[in-house]
Every structure is written in structure tokens, then in C-alpha cells.
PDB file with one MODEL, atoms N, CA, C and O in Angstrom:
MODEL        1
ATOM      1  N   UNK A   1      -9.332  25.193 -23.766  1.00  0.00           N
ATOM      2  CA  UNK A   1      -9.939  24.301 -22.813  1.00  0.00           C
ATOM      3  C   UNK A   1      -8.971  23.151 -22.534  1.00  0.00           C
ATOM      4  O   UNK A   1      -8.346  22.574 -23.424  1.00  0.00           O
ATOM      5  N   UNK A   2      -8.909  22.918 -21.493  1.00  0.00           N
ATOM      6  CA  UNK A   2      -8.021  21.859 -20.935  1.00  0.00           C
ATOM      7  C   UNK A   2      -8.630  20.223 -21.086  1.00  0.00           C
ATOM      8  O   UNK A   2      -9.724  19.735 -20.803  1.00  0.00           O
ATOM      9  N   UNK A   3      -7.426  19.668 -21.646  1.00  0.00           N
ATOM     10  CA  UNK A   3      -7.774  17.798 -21.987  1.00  0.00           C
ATOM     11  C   UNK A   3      -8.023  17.346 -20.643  1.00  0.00           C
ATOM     12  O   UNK A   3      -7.567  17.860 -19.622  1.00  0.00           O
ATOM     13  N   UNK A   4      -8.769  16.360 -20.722  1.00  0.00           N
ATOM     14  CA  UNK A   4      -9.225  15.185 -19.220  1.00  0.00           C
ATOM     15  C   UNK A   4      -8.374  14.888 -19.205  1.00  0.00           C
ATOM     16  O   UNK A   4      -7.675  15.246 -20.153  1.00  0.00           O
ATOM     17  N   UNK A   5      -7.626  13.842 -17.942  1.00  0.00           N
ATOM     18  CA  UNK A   5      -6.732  13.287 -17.697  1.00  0.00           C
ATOM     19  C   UNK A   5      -6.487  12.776 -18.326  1.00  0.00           C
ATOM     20  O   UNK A   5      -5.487  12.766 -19.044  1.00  0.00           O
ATOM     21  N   UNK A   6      -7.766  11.866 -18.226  1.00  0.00           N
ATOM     22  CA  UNK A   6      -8.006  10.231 -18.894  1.00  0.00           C
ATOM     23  C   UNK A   6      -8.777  10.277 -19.727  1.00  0.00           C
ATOM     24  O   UNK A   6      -9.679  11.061 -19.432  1.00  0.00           O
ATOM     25  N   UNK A   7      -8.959   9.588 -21.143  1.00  0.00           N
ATOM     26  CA  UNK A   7      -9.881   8.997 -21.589  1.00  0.00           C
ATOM     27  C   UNK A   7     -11.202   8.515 -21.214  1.00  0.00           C
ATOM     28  O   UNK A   7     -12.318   8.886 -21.578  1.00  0.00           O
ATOM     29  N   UNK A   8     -10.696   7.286 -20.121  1.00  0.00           N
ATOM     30  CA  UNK A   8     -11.398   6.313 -19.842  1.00  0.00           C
ATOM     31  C   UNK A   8     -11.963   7.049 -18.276  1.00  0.00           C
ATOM     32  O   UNK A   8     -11.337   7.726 -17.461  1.00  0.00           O
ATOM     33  N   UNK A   9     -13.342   6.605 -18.284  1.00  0.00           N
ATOM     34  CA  UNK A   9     -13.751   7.000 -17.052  1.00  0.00           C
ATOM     35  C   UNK A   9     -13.588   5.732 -15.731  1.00  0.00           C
ATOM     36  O   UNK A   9     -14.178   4.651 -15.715  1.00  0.00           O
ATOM     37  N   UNK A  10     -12.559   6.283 -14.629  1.00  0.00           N
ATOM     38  CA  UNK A  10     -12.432   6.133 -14.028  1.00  0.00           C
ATOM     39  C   UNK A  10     -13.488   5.429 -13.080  1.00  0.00           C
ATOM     40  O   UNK A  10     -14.366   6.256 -12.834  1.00  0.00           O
ATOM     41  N   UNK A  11     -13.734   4.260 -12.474  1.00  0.00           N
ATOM     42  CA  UNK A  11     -14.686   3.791 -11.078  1.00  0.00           C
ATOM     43  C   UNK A  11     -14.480   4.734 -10.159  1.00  0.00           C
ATOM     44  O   UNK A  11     -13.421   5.334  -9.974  1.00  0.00           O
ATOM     45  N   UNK A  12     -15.943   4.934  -9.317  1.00  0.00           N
ATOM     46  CA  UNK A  12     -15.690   5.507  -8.314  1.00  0.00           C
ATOM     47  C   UNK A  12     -16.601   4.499  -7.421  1.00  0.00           C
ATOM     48  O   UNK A  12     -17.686   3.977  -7.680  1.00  0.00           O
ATOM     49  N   UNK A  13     -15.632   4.402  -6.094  1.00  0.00           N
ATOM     50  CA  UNK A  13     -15.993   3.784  -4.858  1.00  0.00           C
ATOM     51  C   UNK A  13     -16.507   4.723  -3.803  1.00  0.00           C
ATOM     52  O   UNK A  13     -15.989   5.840  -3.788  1.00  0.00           O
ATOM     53  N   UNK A  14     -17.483   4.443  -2.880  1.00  0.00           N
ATOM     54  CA  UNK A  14     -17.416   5.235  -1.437  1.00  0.00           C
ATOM     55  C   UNK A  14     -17.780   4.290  -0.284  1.00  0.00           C
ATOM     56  O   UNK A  14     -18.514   3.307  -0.189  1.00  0.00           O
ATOM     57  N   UNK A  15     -17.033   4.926   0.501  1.00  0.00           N
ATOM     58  CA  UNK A  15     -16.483   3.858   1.813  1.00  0.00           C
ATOM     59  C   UNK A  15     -16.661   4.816   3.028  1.00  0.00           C
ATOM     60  O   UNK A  15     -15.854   5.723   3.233  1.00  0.00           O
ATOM     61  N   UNK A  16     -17.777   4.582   3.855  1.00  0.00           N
ATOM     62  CA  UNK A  16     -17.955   4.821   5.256  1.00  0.00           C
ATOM     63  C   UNK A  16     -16.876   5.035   5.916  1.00  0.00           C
ATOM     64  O   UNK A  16     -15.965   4.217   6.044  1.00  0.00           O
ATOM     65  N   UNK A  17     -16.915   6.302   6.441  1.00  0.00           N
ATOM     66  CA  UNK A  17     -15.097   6.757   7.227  1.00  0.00           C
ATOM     67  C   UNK A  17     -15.653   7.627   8.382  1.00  0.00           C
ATOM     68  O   UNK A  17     -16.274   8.679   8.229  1.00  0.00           O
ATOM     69  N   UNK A  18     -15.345   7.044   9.542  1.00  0.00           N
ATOM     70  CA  UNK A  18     -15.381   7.912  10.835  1.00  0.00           C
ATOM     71  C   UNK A  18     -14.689   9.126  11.025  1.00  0.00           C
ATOM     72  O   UNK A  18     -13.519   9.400  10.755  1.00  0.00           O
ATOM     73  N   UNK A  19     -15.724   9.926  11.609  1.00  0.00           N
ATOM     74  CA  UNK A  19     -15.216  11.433  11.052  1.00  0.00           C
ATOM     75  C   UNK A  19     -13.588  11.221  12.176  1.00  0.00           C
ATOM     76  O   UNK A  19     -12.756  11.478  11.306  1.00  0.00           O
ATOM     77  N   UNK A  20     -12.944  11.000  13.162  1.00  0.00           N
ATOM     78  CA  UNK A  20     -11.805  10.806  13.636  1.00  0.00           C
ATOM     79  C   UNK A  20     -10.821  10.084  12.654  1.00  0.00           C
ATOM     80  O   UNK A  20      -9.598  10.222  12.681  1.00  0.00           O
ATOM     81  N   UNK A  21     -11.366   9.470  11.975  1.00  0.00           N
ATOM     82  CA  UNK A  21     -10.203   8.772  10.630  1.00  0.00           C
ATOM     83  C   UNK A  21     -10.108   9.944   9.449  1.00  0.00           C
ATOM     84  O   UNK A  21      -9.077  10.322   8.892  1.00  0.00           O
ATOM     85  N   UNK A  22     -11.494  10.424   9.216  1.00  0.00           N
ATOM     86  CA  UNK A  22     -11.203  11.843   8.356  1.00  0.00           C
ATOM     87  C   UNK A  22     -10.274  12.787   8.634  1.00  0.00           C
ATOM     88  O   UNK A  22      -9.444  13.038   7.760  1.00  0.00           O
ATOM     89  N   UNK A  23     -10.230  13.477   9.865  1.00  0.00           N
ATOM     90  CA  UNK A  23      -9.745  14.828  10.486  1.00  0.00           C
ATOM     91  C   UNK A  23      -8.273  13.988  10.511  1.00  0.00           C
ATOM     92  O   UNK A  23      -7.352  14.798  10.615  1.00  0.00           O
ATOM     93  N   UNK A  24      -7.785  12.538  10.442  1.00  0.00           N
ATOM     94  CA  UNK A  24      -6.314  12.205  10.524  1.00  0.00           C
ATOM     95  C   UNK A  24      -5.897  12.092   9.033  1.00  0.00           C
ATOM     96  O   UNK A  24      -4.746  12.180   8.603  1.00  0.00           O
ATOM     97  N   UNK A  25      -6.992  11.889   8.342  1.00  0.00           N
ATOM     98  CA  UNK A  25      -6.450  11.743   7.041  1.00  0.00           C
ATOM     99  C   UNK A  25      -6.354  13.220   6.666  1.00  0.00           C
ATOM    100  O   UNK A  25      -5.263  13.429   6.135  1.00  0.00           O
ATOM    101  N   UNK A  26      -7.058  14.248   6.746  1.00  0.00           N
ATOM    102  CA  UNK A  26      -6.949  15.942   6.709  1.00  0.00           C
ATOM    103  C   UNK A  26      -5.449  16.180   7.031  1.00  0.00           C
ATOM    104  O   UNK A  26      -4.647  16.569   6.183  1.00  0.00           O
ATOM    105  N   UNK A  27      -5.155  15.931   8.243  1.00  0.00           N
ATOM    106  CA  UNK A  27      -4.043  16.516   8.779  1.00  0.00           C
ATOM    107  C   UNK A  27      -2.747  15.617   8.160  1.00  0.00           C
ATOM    108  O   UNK A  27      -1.691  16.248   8.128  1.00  0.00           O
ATOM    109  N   UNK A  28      -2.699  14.358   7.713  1.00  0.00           N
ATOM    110  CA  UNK A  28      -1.500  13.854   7.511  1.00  0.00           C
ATOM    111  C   UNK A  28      -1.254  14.391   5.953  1.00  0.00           C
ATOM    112  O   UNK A  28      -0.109  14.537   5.525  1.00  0.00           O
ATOM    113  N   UNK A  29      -2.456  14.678   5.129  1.00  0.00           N
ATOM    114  CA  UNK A  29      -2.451  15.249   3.549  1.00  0.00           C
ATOM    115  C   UNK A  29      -1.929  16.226   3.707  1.00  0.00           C
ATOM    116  O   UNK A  29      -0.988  16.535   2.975  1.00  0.00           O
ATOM    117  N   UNK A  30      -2.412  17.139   4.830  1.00  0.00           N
ATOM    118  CA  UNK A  30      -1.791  18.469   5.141  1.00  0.00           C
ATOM    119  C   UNK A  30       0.010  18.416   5.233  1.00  0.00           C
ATOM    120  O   UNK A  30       0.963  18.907   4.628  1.00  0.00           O
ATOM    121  N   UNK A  31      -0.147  17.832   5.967  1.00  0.00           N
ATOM    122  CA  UNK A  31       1.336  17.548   6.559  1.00  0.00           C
ATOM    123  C   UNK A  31       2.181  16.956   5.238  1.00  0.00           C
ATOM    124  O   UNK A  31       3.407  17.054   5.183  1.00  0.00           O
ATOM    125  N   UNK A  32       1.417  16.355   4.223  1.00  0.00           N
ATOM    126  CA  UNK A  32       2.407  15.278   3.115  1.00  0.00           C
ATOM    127  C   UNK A  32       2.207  16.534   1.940  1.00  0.00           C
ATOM    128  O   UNK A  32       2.834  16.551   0.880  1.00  0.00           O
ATOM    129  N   UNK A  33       1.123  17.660   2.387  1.00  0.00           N
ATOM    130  CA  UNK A  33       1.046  18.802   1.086  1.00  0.00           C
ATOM    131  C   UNK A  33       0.200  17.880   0.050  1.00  0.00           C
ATOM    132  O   UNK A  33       0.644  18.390  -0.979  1.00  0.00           O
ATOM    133  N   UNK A  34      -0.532  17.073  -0.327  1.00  0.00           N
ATOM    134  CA  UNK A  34      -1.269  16.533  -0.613  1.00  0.00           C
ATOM    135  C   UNK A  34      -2.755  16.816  -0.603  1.00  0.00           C
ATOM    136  O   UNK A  34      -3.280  17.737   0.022  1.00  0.00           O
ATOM    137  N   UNK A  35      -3.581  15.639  -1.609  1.00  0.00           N
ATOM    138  CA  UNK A  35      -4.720  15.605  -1.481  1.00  0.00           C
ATOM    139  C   UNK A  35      -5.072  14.663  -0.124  1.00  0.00           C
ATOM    140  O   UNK A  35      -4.125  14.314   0.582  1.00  0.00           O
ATOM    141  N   UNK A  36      -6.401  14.268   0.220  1.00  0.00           N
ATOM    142  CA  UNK A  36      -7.101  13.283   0.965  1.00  0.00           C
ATOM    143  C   UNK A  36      -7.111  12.119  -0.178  1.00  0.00           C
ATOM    144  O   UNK A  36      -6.769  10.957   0.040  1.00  0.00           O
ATOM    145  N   UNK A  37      -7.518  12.577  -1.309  1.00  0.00           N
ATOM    146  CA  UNK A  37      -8.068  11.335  -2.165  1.00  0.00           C
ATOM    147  C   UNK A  37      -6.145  10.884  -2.557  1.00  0.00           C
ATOM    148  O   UNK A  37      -5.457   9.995  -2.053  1.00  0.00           O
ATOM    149  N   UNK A  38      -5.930  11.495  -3.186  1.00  0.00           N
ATOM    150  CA  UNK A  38      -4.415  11.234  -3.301  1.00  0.00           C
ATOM    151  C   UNK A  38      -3.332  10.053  -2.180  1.00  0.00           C
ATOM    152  O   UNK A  38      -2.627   9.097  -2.506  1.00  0.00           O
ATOM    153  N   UNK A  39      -3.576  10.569  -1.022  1.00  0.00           N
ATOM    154  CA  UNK A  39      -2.882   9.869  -0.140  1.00  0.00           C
ATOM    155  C   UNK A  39      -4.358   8.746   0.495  1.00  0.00           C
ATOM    156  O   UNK A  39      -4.278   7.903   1.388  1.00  0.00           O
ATOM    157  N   UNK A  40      -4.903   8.910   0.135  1.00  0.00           N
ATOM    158  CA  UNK A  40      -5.819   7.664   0.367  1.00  0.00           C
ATOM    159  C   UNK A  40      -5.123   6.085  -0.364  1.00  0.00           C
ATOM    160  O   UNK A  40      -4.657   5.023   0.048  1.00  0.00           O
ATOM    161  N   UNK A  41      -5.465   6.868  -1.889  1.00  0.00           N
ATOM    162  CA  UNK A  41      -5.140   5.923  -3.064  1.00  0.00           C
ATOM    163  C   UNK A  41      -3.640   5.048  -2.812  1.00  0.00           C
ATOM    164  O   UNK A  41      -3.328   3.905  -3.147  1.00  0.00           O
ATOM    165  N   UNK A  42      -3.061   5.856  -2.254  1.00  0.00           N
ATOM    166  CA  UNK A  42      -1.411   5.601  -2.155  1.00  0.00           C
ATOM    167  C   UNK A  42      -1.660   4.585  -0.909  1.00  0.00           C
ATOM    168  O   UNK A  42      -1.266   3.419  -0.935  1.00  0.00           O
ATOM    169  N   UNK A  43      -2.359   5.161   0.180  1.00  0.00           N
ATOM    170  CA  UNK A  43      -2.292   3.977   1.262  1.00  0.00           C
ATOM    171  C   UNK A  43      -3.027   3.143   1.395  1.00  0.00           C
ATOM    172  O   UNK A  43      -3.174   2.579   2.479  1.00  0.00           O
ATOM    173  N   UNK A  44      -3.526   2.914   0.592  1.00  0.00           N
ATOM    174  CA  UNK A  44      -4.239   1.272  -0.049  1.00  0.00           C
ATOM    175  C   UNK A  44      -3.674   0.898  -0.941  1.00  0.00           C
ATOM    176  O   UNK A  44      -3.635  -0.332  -0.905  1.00  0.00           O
ATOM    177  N   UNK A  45      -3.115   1.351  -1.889  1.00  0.00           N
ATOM    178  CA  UNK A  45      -2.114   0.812  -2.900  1.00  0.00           C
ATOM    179  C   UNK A  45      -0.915   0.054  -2.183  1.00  0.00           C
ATOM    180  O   UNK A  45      -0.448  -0.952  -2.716  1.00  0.00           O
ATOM    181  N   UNK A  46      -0.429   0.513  -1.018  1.00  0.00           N
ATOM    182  CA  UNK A  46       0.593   0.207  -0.090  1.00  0.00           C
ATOM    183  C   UNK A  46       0.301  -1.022   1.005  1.00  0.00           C
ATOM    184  O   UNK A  46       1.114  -1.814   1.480  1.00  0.00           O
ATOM    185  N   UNK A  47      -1.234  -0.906   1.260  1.00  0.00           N
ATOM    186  CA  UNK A  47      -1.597  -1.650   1.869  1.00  0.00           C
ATOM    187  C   UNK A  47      -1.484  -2.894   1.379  1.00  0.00           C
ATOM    188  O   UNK A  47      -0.782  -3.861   1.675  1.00  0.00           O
ATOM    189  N   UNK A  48      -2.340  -2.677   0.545  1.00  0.00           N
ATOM    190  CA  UNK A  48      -2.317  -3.971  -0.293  1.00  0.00           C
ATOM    191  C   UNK A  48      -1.276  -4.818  -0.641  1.00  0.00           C
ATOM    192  O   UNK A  48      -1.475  -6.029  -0.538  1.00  0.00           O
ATOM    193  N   UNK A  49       0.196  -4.264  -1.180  1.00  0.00           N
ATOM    194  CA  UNK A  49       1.197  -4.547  -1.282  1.00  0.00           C
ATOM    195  C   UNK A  49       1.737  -5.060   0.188  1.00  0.00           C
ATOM    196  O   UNK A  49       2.231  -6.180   0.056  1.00  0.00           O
ATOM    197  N   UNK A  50       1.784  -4.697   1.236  1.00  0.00           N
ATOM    198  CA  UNK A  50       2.112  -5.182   2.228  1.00  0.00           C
ATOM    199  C   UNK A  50       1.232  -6.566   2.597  1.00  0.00           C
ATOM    200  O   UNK A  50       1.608  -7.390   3.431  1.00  0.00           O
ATOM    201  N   UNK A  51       0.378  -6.635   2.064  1.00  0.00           N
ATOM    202  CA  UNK A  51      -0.271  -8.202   2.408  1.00  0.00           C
ATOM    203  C   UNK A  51       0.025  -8.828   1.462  1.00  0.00           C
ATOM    204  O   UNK A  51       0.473  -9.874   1.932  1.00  0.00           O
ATOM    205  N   UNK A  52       0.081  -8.894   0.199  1.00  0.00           N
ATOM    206  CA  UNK A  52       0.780  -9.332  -0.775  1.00  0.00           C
ATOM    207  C   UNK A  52       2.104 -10.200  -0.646  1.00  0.00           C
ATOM    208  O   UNK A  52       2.309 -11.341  -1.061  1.00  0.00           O
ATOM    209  N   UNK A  53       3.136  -9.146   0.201  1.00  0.00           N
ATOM    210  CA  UNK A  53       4.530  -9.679   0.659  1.00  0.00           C
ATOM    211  C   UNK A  53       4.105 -10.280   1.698  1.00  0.00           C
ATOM    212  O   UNK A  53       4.988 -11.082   2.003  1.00  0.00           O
ATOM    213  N   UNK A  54       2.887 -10.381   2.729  1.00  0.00           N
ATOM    214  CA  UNK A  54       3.097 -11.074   4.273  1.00  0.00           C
ATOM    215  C   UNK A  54       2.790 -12.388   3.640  1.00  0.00           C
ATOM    216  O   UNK A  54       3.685 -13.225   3.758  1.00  0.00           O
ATOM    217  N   UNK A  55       1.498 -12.825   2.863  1.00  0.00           N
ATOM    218  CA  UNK A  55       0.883 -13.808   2.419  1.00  0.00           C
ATOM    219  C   UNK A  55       2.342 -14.614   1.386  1.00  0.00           C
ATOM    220  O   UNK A  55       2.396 -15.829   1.200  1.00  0.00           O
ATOM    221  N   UNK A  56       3.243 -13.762   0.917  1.00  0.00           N
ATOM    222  CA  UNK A  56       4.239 -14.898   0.152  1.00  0.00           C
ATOM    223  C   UNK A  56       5.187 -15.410   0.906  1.00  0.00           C
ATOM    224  O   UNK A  56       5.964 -16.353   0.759  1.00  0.00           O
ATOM    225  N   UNK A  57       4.896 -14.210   2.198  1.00  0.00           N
ATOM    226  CA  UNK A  57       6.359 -14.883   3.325  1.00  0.00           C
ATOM    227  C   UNK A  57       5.734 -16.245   4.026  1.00  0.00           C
ATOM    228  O   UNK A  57       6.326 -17.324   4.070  1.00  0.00           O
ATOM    229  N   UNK A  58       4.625 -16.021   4.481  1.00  0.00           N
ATOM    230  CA  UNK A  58       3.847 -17.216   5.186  1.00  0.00           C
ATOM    231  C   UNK A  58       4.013 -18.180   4.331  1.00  0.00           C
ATOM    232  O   UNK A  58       4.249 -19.329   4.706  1.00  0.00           O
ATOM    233  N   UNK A  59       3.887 -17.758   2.768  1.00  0.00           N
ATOM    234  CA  UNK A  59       3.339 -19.297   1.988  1.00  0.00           C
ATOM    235  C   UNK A  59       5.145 -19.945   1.800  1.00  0.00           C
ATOM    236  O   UNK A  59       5.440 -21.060   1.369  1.00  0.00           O
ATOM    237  N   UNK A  60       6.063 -18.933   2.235  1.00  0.00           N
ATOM    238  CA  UNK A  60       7.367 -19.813   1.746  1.00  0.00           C
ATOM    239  C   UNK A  60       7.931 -20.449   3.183  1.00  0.00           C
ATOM    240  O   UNK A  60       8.688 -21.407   3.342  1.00  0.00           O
ATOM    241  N   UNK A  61       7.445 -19.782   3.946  1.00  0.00           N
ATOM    242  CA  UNK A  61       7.672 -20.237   5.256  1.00  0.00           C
ATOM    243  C   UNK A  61       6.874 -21.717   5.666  1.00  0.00           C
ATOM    244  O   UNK A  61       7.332 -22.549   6.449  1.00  0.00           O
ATOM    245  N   UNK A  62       5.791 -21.803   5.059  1.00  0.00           N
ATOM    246  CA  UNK A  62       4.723 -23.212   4.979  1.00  0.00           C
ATOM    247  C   UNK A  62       5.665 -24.285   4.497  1.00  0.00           C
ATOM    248  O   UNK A  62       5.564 -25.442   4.905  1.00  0.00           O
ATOM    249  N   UNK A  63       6.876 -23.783   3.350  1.00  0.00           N
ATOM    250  CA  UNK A  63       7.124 -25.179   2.411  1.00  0.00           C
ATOM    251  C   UNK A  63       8.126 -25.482   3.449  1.00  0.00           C
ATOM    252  O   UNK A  63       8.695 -24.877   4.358  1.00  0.00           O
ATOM    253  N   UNK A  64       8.105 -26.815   2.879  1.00  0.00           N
ATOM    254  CA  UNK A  64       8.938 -28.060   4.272  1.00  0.00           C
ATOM    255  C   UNK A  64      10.571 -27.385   2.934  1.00  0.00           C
ATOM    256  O   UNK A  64      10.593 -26.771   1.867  1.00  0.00           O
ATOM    257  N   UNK A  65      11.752 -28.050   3.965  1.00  0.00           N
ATOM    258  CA  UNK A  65      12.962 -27.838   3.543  1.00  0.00           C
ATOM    259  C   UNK A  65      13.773 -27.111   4.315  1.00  0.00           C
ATOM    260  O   UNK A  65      13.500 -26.784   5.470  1.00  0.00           O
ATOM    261  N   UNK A  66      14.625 -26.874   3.821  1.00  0.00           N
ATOM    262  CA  UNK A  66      16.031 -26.314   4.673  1.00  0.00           C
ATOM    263  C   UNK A  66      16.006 -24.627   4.352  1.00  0.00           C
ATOM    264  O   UNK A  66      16.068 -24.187   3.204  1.00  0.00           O
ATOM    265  N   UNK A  67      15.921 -23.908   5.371  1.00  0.00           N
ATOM    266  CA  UNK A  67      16.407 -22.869   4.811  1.00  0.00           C
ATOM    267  C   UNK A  67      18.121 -22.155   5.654  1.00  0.00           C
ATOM    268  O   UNK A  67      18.494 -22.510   6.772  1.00  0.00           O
ATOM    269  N   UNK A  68      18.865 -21.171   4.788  1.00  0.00           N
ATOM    270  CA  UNK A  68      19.776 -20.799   5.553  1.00  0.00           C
ATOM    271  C   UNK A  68      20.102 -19.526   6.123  1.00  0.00           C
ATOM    272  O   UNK A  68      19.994 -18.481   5.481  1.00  0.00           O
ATOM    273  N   UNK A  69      20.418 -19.572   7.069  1.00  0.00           N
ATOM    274  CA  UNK A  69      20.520 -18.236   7.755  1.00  0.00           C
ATOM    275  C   UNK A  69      21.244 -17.170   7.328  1.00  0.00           C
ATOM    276  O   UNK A  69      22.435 -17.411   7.136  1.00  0.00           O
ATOM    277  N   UNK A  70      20.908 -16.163   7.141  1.00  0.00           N
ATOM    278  CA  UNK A  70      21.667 -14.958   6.542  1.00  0.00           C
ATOM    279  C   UNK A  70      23.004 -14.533   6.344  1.00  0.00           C
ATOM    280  O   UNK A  70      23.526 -13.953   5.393  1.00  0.00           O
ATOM    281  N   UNK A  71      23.466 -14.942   7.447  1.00  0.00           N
ATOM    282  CA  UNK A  71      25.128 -14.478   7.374  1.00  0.00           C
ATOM    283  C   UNK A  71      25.800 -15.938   6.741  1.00  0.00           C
ATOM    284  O   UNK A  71      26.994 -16.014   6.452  1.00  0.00           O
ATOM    285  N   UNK A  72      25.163 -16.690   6.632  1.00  0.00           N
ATOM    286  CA  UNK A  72      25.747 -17.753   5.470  1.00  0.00           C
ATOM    287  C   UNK A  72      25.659 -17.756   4.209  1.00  0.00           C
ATOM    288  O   UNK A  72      26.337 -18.330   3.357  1.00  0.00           O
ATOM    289  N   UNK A  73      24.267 -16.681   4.095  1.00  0.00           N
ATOM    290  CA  UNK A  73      24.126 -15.952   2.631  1.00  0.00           C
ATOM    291  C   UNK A  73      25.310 -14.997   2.230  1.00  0.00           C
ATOM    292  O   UNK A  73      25.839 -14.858   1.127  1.00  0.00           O
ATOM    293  N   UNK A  74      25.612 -14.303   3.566  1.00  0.00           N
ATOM    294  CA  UNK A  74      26.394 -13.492   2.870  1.00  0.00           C
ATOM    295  C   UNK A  74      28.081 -14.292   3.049  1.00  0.00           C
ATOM    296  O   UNK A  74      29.005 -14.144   2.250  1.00  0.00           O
ATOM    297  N   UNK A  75      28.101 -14.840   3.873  1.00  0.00           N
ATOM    298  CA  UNK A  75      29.575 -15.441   3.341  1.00  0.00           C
ATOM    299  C   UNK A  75      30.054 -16.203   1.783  1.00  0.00           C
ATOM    300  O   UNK A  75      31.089 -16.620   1.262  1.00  0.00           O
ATOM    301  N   UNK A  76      28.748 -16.093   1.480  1.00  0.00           N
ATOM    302  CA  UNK A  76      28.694 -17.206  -0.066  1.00  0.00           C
ATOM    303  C   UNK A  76      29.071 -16.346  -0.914  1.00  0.00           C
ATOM    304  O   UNK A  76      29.641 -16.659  -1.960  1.00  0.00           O
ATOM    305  N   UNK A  77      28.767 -15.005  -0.527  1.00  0.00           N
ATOM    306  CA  UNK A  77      28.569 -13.791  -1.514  1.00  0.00           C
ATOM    307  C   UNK A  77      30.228 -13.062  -1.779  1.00  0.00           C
ATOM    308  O   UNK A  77      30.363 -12.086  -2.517  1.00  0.00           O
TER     309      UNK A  77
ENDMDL
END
């Protein structure tokens, strides 16, 4: 008999999905050879991370000071 993944039991969420967001998530799993739940997990994991980085760019972009332009970065370098 085969071990569980996990130990620990996992949360489960469910989230209202328009069947046109389903049949794209079908076909892009298809297309990635994947699960639905699989590439779900991944593109909220991703998501998330992408607001993560927008919210630290805004908050460094908020602070007062000098910043320098790139190709002066790299001449330093």
C-alpha cells in the first residue's frame, strides 16, 4: 500500500469559477501536461508573488531621496 504524501492534512478551499475560466484553465493544463489543481496552485503562488514585488516597488518608490539611473549603476560596476 502506498504512503500519503503528507502527514499533515492539507486545507481545502473552494472558489466559484466561471465555467469560461474553467475550459481556459483545462486547456492551458493541457497544453503545460499538467493538472488544473496543479497549475492553479502555481498561479496564485505567482500571483501573489507578483504583488508582493509591485507593493515593495511602490513602497521604495514612496521614500523621498535620490535615486540613480541605471547605466550609472553599471558604470560603477
Amino acid at each position: 500500500m502506498a504512503a500519503p504524501e503528507s502527514t499533515k492534512a492539507q486545507p481545502m478551499s473552494a472558489v466559484e469559477i466561471d465555467a469560461s475560466l474553467i475550459r481556459a484553465l483545462q486547456a492551458r493544463a493541457r497544453k503545460e501536461k499538467t493538472t488544473v489543481d496543479r497549475l492553479v496552485r502555481r498561479l496564485i503562488a505567482e500571483s501573489l508573488q507578483e504583488l508582493e514585488d509591485h507593493e515593495a516597488i511602490k513602497a521604495f518608490r514612496a521614500r523621498p531621496g535620490r535615486t540613480v539611473p541605471l547605466a550609472d549603476v553599471k558604470k560603477r560596476l
